[in-house]
N, C-alpha and C positions, 0 to 999 in steps of 0.2 A: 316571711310575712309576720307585721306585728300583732301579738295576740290583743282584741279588743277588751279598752279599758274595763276597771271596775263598774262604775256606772254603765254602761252598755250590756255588761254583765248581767247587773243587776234588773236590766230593762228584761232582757232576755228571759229571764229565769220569772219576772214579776209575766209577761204572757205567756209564757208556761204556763205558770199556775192558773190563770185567766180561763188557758183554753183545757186545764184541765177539770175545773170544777166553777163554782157557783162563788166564789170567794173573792171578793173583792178588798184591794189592798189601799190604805190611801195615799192620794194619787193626786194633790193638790196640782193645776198644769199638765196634766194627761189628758190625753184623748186615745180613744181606743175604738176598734170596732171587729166583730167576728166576719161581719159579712162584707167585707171588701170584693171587688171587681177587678180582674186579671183577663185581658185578651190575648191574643198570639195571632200574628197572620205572616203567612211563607206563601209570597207567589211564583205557582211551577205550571211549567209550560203542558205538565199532564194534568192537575188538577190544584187549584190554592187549595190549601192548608191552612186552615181557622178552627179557633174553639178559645171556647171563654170557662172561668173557674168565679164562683161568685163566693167560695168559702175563704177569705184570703184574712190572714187576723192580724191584726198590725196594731202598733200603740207607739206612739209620739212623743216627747216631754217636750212641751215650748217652754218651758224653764232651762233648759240646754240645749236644744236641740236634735238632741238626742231620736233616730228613728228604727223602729225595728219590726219587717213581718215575716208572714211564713204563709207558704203556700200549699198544701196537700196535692201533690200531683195527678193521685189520680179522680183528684173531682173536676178536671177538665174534661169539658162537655163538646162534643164535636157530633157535624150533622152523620155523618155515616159511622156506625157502630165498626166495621171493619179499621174506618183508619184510628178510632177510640184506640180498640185492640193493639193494633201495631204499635202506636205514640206510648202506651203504657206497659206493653211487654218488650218491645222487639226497642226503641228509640231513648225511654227514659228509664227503662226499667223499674217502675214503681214500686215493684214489692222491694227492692231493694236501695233505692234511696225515695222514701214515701215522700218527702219537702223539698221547697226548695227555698233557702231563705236570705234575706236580704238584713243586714245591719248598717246604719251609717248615720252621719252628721249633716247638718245642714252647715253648707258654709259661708254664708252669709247670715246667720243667725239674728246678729246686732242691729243690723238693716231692716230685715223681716219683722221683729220685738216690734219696731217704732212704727212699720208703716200699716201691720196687716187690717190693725182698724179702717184705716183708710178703704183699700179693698184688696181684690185681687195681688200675690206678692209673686212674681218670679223667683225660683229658686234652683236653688245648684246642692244636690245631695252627693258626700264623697263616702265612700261605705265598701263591703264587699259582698257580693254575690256569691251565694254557694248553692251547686246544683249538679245533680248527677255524679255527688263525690266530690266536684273539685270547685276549689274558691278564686275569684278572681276580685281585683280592686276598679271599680267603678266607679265613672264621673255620672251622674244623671240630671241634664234639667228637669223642672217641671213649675206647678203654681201650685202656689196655698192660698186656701181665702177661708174666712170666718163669713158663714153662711148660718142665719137661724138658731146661733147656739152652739152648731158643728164646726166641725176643722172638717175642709175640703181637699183633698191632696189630689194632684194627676200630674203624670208622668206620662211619658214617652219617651223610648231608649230600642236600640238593635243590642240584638245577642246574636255571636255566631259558635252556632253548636260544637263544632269543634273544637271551640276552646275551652268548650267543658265536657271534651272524650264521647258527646253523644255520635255515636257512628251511622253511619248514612250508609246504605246498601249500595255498592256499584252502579248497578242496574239502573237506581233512581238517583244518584246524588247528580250527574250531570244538569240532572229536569228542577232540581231545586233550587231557592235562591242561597246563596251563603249566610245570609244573616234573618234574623225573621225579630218583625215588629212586632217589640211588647209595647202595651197599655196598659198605665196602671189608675183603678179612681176607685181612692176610698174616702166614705163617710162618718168621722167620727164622730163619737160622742165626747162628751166630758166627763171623765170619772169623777163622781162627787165623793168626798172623803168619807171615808166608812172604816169601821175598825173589821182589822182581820177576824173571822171568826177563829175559834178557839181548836182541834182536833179532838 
């Protein structure tokens, strides 16, 4: 797998620091936001499987294209505490991979630059998925639109667990479906240019 470029790097490392303090970087063409929205739904013939995570941090450059978030796994939120439990000890193991995170480009970038005034853009994100340990390379539609100020992103895409080693119990894998629908809708903001503070 090829290792992601220096810019993508640099994205990475600039929401680090985002989600680690108060410090804002400038950010001319960014969008960014802490509070993104993540759903998941598995339907099984014993009970669907849903829960939604609303701490999702993600940050943008429409000067490249450039996308990148991260997920805290175990702020996924589900209606029975029991199956919380299992999805975060027994399925994704939290304590020992806490995120799960997303890098990638938009590939129609040049398309998107000219039209998004207009409104609503379809778009095709190529990037990689890393979770529960292991990375995989991802194609993802979804739209963009400039809303009020905000960058609107939403997504829709299948993940099937096994191909990121999440193990499924005997007993239950039969009752599950293979693959389970993500959603993804975040609200950014625009990073207005600000000098780094000092340490």
């Amino acid at each position: 797998m090829r290792p992601p470029g220096p810019l993508l790097l640099g994205l990475l490392l600039w929401l680090a620091g985002l989600l680690a303090g108060p410090r804002v970087a400038q950010a001319q063409g960014k969008y960014m936001t802490r509070a993104g929205h993540i759903s998941f739904f598995s339907a099984s013939i014993m009970e669907d499987i849903e829960a939604r995570n609303d701490k999702v941090a993600a940050v943008i450059d429409m000067s490249t294209g450039q996308l990148a978030f991260s997920v805290p796994i175990h702020e996924f939120q589900f209606k029975r505490t029991l199956m919380q439990e299992h999805f975060n000890e027994n399925y994704m193991e939290s304590e020992k991979y806490p995120k799960a995170t997303f890098t990638g480009q938009l590939v129609n970038m040049a398309q998107v630059q000219k039209q998004l005034s207009v409104g609503p853009q379809n778009v095709e994100v190529e990037g990689t998925l890393n979770m529960h340990g292991v990375s995989h390379k991802v194609l993802v539609s979804g739209t963009l639109q400039l809303r009020d100020g905000q960058l609107v992103i939403f997504a829709y895409f299948n993940v099937a667990p096994a191909d990121y080693s999440i193990d499924i119990p005997l007993l239950v894998r039969e009752h599950i479906a293979k693959s389970v629908s993500i959603r993804v809708n975040l609200t950014c903001d625009v990073v207005a240019p600000a000098l780094v503070s000092q340490p």
